[in-house]
C-alpha positions as CSV (number, residue, x, y, z in Angstrom):
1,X,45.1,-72.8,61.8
2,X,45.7,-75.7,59.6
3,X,45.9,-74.9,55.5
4,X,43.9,-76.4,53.3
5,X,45.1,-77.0,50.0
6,X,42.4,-77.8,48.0
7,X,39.7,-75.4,46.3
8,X,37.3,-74.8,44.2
9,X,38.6,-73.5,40.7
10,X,36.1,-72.3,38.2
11,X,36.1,-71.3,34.6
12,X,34.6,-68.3,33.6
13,X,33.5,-69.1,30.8
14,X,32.2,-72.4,31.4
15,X,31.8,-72.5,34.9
16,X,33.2,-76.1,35.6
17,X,35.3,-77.0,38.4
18,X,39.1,-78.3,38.0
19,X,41.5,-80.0,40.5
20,X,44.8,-78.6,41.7
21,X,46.8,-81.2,39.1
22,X,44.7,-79.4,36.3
23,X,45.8,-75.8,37.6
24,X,49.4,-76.9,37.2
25,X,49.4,-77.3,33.0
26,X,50.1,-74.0,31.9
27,X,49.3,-70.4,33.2
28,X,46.1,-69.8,34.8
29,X,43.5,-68.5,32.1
30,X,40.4,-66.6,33.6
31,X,40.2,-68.3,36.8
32,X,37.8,-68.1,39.4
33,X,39.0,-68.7,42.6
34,X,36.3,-69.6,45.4
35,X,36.4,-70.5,48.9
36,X,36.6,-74.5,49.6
37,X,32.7,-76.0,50.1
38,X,31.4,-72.3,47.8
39,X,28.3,-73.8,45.1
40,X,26.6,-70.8,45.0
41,X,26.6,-68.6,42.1
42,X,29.9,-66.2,41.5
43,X,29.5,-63.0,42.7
44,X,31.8,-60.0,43.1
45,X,35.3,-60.5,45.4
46,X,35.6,-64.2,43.8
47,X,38.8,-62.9,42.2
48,X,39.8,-64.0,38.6
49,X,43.6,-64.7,37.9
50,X,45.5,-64.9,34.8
51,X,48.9,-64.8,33.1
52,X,47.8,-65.8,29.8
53,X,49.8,-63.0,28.0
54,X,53.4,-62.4,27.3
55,X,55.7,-62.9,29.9
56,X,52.9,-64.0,32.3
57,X,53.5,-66.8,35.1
58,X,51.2,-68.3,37.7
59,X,50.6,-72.0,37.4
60,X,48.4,-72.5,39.9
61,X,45.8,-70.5,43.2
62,X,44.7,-72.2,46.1
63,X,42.2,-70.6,48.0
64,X,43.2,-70.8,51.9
65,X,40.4,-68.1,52.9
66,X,38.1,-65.7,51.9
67,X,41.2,-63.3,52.2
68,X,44.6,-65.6,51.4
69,X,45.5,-67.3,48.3
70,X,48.8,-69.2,47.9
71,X,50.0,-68.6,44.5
72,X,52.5,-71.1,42.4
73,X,54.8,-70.0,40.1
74,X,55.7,-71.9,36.9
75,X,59.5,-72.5,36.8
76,X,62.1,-71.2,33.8
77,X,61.7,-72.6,30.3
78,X,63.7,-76.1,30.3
79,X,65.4,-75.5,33.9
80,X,62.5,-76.7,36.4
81,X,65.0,-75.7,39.1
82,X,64.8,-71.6,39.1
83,X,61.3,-70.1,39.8
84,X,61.5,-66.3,40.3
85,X,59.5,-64.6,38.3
86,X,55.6,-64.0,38.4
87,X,53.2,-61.6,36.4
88,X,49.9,-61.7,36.5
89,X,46.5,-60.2,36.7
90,X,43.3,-60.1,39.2
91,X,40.0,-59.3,38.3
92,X,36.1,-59.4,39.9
93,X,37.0,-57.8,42.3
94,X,35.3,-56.2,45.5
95,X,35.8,-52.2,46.5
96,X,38.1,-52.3,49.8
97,X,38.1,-56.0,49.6
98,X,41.7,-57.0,51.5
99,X,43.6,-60.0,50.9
100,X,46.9,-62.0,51.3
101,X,48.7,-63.4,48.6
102,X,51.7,-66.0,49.2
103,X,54.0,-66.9,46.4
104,X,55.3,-70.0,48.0
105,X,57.4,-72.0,45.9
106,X,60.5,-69.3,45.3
107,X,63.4,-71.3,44.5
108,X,66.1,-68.3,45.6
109,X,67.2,-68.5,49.5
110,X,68.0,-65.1,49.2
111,X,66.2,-62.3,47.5
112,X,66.3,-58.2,47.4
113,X,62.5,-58.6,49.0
114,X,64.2,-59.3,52.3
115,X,65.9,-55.9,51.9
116,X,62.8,-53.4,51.2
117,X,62.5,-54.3,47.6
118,X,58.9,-54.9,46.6
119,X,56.6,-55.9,43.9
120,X,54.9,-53.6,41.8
121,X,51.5,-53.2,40.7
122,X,49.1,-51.0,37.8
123,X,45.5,-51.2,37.0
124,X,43.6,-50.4,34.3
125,X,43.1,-47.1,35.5
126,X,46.4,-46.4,36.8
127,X,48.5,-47.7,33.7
128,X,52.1,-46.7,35.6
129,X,54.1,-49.1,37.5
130,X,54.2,-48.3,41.3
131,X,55.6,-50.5,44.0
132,X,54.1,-51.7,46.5
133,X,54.6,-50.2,50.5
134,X,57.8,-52.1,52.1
135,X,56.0,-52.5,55.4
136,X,53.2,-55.2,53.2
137,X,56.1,-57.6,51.9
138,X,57.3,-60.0,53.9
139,X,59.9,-62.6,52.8
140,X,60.2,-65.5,55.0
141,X,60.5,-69.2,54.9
142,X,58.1,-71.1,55.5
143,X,57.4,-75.0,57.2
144,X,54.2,-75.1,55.8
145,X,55.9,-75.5,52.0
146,X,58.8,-77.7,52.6
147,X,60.5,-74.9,54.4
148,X,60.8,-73.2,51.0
149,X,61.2,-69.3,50.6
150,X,57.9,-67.5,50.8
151,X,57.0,-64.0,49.5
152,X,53.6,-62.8,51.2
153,X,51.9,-59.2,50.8
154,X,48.3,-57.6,51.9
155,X,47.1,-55.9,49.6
156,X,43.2,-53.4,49.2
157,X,41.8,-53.6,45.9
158,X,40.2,-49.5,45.8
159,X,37.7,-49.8,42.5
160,X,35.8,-52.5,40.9
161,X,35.6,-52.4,37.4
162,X,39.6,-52.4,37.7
163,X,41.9,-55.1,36.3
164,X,44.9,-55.0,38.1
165,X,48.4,-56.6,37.2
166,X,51.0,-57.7,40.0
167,X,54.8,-58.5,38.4
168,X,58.1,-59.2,40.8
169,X,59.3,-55.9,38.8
170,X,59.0,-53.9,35.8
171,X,58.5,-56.4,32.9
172,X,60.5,-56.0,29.7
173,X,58.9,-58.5,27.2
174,X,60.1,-59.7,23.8
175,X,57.8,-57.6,21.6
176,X,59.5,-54.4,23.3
177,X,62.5,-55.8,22.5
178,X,62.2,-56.2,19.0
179,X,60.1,-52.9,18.4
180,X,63.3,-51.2,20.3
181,X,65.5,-52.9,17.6
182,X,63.4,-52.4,14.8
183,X,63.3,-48.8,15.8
184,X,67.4,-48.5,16.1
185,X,67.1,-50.6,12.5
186,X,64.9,-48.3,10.7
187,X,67.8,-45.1,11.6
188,X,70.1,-46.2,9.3
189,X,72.8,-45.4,11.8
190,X,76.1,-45.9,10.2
191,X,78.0,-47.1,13.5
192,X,75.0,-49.7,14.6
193,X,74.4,-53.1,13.1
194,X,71.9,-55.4,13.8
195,X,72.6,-59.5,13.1
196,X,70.8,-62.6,14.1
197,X,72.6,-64.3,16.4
198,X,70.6,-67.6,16.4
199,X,66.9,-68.9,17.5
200,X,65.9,-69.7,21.3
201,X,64.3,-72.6,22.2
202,X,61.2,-71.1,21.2
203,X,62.2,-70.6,18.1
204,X,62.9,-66.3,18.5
205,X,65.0,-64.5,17.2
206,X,68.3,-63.4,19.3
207,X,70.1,-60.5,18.3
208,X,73.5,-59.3,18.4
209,X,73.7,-55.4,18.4
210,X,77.1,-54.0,17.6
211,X,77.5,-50.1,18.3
212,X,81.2,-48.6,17.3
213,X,82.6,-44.8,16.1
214,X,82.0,-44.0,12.1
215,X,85.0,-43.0,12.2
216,X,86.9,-45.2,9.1
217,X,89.6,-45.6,11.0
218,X,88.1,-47.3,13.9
219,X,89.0,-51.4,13.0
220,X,85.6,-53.1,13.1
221,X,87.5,-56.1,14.4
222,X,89.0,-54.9,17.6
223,X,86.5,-55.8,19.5
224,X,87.3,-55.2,23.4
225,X,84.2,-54.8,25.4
226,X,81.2,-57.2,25.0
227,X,77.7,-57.0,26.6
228,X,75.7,-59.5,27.4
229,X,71.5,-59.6,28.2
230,X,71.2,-63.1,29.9
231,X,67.8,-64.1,28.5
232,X,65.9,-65.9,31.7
233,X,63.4,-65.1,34.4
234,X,65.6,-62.6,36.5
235,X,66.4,-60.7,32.8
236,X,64.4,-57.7,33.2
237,X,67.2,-56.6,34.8
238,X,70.2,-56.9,32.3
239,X,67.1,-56.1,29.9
240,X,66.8,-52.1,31.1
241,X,70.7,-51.7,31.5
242,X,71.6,-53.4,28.0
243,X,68.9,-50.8,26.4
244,X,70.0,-48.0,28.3
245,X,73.6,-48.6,27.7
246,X,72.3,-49.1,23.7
247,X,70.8,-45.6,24.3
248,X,73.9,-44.0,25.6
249,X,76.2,-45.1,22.9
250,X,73.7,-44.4,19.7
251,X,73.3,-41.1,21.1
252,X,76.6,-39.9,22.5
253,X,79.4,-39.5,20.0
254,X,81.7,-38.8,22.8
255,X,80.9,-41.9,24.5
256,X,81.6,-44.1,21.2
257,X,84.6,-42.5,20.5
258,X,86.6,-42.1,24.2
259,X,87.2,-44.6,26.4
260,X,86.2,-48.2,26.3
261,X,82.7,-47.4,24.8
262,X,85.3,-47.0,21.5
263,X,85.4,-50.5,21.3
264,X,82.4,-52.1,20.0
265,X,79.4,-52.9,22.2
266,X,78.0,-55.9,21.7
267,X,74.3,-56.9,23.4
268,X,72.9,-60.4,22.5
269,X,69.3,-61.2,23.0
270,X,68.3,-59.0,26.2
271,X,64.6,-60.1,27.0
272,X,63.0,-62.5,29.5
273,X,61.4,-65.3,27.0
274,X,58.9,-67.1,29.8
């Protein structure tokens, strides 16, 4: 069947229509998705997407059905080359209403999605992160999109007044970052310090956590072990392990006084910043 690319886009608010080059500026804010030739007035299972909120991305929805959307993904601050991550949310929906989506610009050849990993998914009335069922992911590339990498999976919204939220994983944003630090800052701890590293970009502040013994005799400048939080789309990652490792040392006097966790610990600016 061939795919059609265009669609109708719609506004919520105001109801106008917008091409596919609009859809491309920017996350997608409130938008109404209806089939290609629709006129008629919205009604329930004309799904509204957005990523209008922190550490959001989808750039653009085409509508290829009633039940398939291909889904674009906006690539890394300042590297146009590396698009990985998406988060975003679907409203408007219809009870037992099925569909496909397609994330089909992935710029990774290889991906933990062609070994079982899946994405995850809440809704407003299920607040917790759960992943998705393996057997609805498939990873696969695709000659319809310039043989580029393609992430599909079904999926059967269950309740209508829900807002649900799809992410490649579990989302660590800035603001948890800095309400984790200011939390560790507010302690007092006598073997943690908190500096600013520098600014992003973006202007954000990066910070460089040092963890080491109170013991006095412990040389503040032997530093042997540093850890880094590489601060781009596929960060969520680093972003858990550098707090949990921050966790371990504050808490465990054992661990900052044995072994390499003696020497300081050093974590600089572990958030994804989309």
């Amino acid at each position: 069947m061939e795919r059609k690319m265009e669609e109708n886009v719609r506004d919520v608010d105001t109801g106008s229509e917008a091409g596919r080059e609009e859809a491309l500026v920017g996350n997608v804010n409130k938008l109404m998705v209806t089939p290609t030739g629709y006129t008629g007035v919205s009604r329930k299972s004309h799904l509204v997407f957005d990523a209008c909120f922190e550490s959001g991305n989808l750039g653009r929805v085409d509508c290829i059905s009633e039940f398939e959307f291909d889904l674009f993904i906006r690539p890394d601050t300042c590297n146009p080359r590396f698009r990985v991550w998406f988060n975003f949310t679907v409203e408007n929906v219809q009870e037992t209403q099925r569909v496909i989506f397609n994330i089909v610009n992935f710029s990774k050849t290889k991906s933990l999605y062609r070994d079982g990993m899946s994405p995850v998914v809440k809704s407003t009335s299920r607040p917790k992160w759960q992943r998705l069922p393996a057997k609805n992911v498939y990873y696969y590339r695709c000659p319809d999109h310039r043989r580029n990498y393609v992430m599909s999976f079904a999926f059967c919204f269950d309740r209508e007044d829900d807002v649900y939220q799809f992410a490649y994983c579990y989302p660590y944003t800035y603001t948890r970052l800095q309400h984790y630090l200011d939390s560790l800052e507010r302690r007092n701890l006598d073997y943690l310090q908190r500096e600013q590293l520098g600014l992003s970009v973006q202007q954000r502040r990066l910070d460089l956590l040092t963890i080491t013994s109170p013991a006095p005799q412990l040389d503040w400048c032997c530093c042997k072990e540093s850890l880094l939080g590489k601060g781009n789309s596929m960060s969520w990652k680093s972003s858990w392990v550098m707090e949990q490792i921050a966790e371990m040392a504050r808490g465990n006097r054992w661990v900052r006084q044995n072994g390499y966790s003696a020497h300081m610990s050093k974590g600089s600016g572990w958030s994804n910043m989309l």
